[in-house]
C-alpha positions in Angstrom: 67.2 64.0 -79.4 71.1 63.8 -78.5 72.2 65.0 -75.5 73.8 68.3 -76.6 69.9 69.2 -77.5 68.4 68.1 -74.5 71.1 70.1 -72.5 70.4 72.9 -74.1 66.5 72.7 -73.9 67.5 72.0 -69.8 69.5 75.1 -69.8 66.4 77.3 -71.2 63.6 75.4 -69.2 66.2 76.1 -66.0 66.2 80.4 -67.0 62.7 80.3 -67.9 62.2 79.0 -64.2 64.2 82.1 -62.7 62.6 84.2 -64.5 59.3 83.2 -63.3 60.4 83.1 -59.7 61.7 86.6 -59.9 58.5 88.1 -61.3 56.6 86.0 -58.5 59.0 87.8 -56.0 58.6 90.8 -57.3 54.8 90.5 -57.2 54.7 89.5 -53.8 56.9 92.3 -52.6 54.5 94.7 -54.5 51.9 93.3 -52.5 53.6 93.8 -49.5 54.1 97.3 -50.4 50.8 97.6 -51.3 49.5 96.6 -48.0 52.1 99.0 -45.9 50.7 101.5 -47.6 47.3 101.2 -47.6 47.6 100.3 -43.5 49.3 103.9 -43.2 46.5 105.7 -45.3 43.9 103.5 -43.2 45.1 102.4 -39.6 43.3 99.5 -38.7 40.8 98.8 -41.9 41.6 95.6 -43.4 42.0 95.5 -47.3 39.5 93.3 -49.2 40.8 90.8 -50.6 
């Protein structure tokens, strides 16, 4: 491969990254909503994990 190639393929492995790390973020901050509102629907119950 010559290195126009290989900077490409770095260039598309780099946004596939981002993109995985924002749907991980936006999972996790789902979760946290999630929890907020299950501990305001039941004060003090812990959800099951």
């Amino acid at each position: 491969m010559d290195n126009e190639r290989l900077l490409d393929r770095l260039d598309h492995l780099e946004r596939l990254v981002a993109e995985l790390i924002a749907e991980r973020d936006d999972r996790r901050r789902q979760s946290e909503d999630d929890d907020a509102v299950w501990n305001a629907a039941f004060p003090g119950q812990s959800q099951a994990s």
